[in-house]
C-alpha positions as CSV (number, residue, x, y, z in Angstrom):
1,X,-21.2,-29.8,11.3
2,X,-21.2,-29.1,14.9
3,X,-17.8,-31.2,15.5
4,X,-16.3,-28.7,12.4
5,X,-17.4,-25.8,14.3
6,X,-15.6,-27.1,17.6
7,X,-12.5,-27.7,15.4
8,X,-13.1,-23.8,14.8
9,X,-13.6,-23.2,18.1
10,X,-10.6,-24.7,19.3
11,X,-8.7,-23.2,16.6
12,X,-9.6,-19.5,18.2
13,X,-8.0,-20.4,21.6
14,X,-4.5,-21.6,19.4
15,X,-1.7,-19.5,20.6
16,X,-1.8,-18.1,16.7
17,X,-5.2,-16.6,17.4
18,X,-3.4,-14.1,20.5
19,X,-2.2,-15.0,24.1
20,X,-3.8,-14.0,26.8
21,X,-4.3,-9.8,27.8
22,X,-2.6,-8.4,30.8
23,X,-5.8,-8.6,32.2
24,X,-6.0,-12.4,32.1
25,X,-9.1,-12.6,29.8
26,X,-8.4,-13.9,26.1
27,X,-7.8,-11.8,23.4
28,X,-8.3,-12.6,19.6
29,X,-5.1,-12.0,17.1
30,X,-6.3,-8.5,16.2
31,X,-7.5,-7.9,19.7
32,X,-4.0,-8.1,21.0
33,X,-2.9,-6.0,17.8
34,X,-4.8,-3.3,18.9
35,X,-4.0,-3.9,22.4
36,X,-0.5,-3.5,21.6
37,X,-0.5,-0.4,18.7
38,X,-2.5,2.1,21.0
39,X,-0.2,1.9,23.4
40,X,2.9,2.6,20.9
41,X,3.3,6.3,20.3
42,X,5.0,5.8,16.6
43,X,1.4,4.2,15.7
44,X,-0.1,7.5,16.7
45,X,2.1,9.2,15.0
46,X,2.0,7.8,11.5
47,X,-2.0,6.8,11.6
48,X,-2.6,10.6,11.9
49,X,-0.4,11.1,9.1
50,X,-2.3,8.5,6.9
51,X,-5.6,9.6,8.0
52,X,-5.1,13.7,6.7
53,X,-3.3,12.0,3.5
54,X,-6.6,9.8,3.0
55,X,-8.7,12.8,3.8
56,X,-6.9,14.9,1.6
57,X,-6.9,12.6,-0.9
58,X,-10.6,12.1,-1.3
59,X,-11.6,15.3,0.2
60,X,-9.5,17.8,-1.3
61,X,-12.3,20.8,-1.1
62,X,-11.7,20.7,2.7
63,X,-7.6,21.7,2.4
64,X,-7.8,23.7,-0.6
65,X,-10.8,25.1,-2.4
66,X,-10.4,25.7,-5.7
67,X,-8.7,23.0,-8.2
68,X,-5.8,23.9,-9.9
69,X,-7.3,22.4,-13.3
70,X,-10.3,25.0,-12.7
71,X,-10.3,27.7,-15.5
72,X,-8.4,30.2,-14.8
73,X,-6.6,29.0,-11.4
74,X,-3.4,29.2,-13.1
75,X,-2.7,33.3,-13.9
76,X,0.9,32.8,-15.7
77,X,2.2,36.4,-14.3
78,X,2.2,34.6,-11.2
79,X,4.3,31.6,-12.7
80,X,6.8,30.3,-10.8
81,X,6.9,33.3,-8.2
82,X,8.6,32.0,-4.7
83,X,7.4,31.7,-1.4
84,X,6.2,34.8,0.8
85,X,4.4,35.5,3.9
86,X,0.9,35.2,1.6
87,X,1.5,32.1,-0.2
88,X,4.1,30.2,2.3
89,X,4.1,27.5,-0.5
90,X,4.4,30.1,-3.7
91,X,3.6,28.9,-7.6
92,X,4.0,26.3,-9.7
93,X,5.8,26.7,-13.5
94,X,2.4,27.3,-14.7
95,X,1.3,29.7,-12.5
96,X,-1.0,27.3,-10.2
97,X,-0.9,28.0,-6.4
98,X,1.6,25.1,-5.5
99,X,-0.5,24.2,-2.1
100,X,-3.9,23.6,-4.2
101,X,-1.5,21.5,-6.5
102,X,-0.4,19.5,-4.0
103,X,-3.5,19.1,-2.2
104,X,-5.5,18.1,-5.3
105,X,-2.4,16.1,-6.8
106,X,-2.7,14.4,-3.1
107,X,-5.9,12.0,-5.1
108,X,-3.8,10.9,-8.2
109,X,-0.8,9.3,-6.4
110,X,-3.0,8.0,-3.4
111,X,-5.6,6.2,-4.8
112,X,-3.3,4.4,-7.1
113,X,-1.6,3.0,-4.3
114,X,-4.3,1.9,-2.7
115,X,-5.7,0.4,-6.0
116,X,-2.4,-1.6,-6.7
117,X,-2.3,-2.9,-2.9
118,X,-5.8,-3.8,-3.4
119,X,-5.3,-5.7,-6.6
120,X,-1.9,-7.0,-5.3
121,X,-3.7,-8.4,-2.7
122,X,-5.8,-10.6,-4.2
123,X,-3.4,-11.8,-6.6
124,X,-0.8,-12.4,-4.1
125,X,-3.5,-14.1,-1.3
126,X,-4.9,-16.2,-4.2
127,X,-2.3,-17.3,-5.8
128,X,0.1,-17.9,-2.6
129,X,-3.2,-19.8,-0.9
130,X,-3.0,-22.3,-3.9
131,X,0.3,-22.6,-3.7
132,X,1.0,-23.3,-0.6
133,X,-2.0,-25.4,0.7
134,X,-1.8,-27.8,-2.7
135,X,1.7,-28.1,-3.3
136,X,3.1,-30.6,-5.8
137,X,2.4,-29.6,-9.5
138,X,0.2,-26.3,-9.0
139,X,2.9,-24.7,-6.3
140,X,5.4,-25.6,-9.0
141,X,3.8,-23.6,-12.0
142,X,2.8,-20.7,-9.5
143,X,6.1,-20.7,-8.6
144,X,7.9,-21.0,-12.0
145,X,5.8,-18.2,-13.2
146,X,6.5,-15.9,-10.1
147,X,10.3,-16.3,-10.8
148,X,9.7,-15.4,-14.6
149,X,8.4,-11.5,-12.9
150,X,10.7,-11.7,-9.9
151,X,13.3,-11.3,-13.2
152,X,12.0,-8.3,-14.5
153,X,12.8,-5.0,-12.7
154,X,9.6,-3.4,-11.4
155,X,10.7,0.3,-12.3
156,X,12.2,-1.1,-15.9
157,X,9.4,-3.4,-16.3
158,X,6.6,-0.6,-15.8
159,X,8.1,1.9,-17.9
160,X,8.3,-0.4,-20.7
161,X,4.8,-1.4,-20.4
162,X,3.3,2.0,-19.7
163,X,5.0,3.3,-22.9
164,X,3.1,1.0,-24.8
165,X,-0.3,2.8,-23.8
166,X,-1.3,6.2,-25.5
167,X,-2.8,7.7,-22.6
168,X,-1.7,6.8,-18.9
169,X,-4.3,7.3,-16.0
170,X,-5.1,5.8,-12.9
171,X,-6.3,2.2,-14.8
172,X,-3.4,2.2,-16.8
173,X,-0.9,2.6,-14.0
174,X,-2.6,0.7,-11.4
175,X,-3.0,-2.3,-13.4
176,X,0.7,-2.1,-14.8
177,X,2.0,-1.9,-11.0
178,X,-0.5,-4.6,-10.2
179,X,0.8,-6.9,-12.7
180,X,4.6,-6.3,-11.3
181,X,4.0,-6.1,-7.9
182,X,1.9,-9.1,-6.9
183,X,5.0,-11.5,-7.1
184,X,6.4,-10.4,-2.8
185,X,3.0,-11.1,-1.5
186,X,2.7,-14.7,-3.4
187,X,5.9,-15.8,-1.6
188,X,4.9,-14.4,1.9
189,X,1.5,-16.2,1.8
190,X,2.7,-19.3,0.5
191,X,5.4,-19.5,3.1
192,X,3.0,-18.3,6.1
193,X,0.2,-21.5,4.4
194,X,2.8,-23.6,4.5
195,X,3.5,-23.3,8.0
196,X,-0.2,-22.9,9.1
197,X,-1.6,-25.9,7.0
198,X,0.8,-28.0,9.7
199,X,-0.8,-27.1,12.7
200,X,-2.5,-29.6,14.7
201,X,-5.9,-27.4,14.4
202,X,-5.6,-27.8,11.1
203,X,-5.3,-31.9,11.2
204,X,-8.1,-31.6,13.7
205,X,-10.3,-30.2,11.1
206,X,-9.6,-32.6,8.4
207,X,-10.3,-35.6,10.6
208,X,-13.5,-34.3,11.4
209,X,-14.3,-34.4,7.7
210,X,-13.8,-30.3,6.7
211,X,-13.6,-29.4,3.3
212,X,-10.2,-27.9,1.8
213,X,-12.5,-24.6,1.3
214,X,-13.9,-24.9,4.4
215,X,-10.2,-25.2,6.0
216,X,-8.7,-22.6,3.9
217,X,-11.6,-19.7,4.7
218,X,-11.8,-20.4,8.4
219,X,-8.6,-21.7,9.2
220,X,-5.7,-20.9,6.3
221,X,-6.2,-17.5,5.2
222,X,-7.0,-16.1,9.7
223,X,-3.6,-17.8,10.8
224,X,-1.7,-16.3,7.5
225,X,-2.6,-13.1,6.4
226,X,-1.1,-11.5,8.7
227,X,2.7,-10.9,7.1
228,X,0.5,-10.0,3.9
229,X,-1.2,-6.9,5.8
230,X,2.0,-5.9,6.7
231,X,3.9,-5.9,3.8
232,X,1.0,-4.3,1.9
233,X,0.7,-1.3,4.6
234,X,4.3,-0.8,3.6
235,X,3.4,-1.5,0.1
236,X,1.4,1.1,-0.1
237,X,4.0,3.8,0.5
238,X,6.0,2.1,-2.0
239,X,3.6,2.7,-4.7
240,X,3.3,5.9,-4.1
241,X,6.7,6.5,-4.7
242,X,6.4,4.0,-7.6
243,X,4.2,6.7,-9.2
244,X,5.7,9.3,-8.9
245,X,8.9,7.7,-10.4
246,X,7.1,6.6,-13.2
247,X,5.6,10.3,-13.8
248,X,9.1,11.8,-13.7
249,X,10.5,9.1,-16.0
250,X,7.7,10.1,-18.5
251,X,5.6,7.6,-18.5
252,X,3.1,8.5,-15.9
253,X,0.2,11.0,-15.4
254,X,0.2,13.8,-18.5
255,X,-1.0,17.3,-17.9
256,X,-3.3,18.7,-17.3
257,X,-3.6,15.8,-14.4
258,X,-2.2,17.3,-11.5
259,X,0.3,15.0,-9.6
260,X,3.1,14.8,-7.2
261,X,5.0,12.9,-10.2
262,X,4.4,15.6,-12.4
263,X,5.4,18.6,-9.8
264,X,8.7,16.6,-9.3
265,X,9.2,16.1,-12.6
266,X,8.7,19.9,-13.6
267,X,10.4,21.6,-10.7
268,X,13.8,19.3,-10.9
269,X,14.8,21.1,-14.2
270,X,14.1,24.4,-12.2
271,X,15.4,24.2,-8.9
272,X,19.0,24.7,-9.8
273,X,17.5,28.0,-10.9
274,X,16.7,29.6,-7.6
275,X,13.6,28.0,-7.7
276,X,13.6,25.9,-5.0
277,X,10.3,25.3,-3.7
278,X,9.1,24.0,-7.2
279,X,11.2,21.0,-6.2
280,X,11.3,20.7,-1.8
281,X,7.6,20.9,-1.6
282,X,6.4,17.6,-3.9
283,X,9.3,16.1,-2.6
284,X,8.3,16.9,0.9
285,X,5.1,15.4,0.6
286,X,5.9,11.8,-1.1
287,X,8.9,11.8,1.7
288,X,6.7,12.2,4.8
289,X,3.6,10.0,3.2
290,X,6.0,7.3,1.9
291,X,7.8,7.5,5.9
292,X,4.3,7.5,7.2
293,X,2.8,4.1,6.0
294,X,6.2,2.7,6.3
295,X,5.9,3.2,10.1
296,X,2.6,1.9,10.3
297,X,3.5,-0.9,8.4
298,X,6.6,-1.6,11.2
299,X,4.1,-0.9,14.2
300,X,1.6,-3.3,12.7
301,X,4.5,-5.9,12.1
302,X,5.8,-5.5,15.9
303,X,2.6,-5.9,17.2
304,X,2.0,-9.2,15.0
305,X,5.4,-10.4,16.2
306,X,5.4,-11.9,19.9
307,X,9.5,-12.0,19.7
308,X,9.1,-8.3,19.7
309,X,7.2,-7.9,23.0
């Protein structure tokens, strides 16, 4: 076991595991992430972003106080009055202050991202780990069955299943974007195993009489997961938007769940009616959250990338 755990060893020092720091001590992969990230404004930028769309997502109390769902938080004199110096973001069509709607409505698009990335995840690690590292007949049938859902549009393909349910919430809608979304991620981490699995770390390993598991949990998934990370940071702001498609289309949240989706969805009808805000503000916020774990997503992919620096 101790000649495995040199294999390891040795495995840490590969130029995949990070080169050396400016300061001529070695780094580990994520070491030299970091290393690189702080020192890139843009990450600033967009992490502070994510982090007050996180905290606003499971937090809302701290933004906004009261919950538009609350009895009575939705007077209808005050329905659909515009924006003034008082209430900068003015009221919904039912009569809901539009900030607490957004704020609140911040959980139900947010957490089903992160719940679809999370299941997307595992699908797509699993299923392109097997993939790639066994090849021959079980890459074929993985393969063959991610074409079969690389056929079906995601958008289509979710609004046909999530018309099928009675009642959409965040199960329903996670685990329909789950099942159309994990097909991307297979292909990256079968590609990235496929390339590790031939390094000479890896032969190394096997001669000293490692187990496939034991290769693929200390070896496979470190030197591959990296593409995955990235493309689900930037997954995640795709889901979002994803969402709140789905929700305007009709098949998404129902009332009284409070979502961006749904604000979209009610304010488009209105905004050529002077009532702009009803529309710009939901908008505003799945535009800048969407653009915000997209850059994250292309700081974290620079900083992965040695070509880059």
């Amino acid at each position: 076991m101790s000649d495995i755990s040199a294999a390891q060893a040795a495995s840490t020092s590969d130029p995949a595991g990070g080169p050396e720091g400016s300061t001529g001590a070695d780094r580990t992969l994520w070491g030299d992430v970091r290393y690189e990230m702080v020192r890139n404004p843009v990450f600033w930028f967009s992490a502070i972003l994510v982090f007050i769309v996180l905290v606003m997502a499971f937090f809302p109390q701290i933004f906004a106080s009261t919950s538009p769902t609350t009895s009575g938080a939705c007077p209808l004199e005050h329905a659909r009055e515009k924006p003034t110096w008082g209430k900068p973001f003015g009221y919904t069509n039912a009569g809901c202050d539009m900030w607490s709607s957004l704020v609140w409505g911040t959980g139900k698009s947010v957490i089903v991202a992160i719940f679809v990335t999370i299941g997307t995840v595992i699908l797509g690690v699993a299923s392109g780990t097997a993939a790639g590292w066994f090849g021959g007949f079980t890459d074929t049938v993985i393969s063959r069955i991610t074409d079969v859902f690389f056929g079906l549009p995601f958008i289509l393909g979710a609004l046909v299943f999530l018309a099928i349910f009675p009642t959409r919430n965040i199960v329903t809608i996670s685990i329909v974007l789950t099942v159309f979304g994990w097909t991307s991620l297979t292909r990256v981490m079968r590609g990235s195993v496929i390339s590790t699995k031939q390094r000479d770390f890896v032969d190394a390993a096997r001669a000293l009489g490692a187990t496939d598991l034991f290769i693929i949990r200390k070896h496979i998934l470190a030197n591959s997961i990296a593409p995955v990370i990235v493309l689900a940071t930037i997954g995640l702001g795709a889901y979002i938007s994803a969402e709140a498609t789905l929700t305007f289309l009709g098949v998404g949240y129902q009332r009284p769940t409070v979502s961006w989706g749904l604000l979209v969805s009610e304010g488009q009808t209105l905004a050529t009616a002077g009532f702009w805000h009803l529309l710009v503000y939901p908008s505003s916020f799945i535009v800048v959250t969407v653009l915000a774990f997209i850059l994250l997503g292309d700081v974290l992919r620079d900083a992965l990338d040695p070509r880059s620096r």
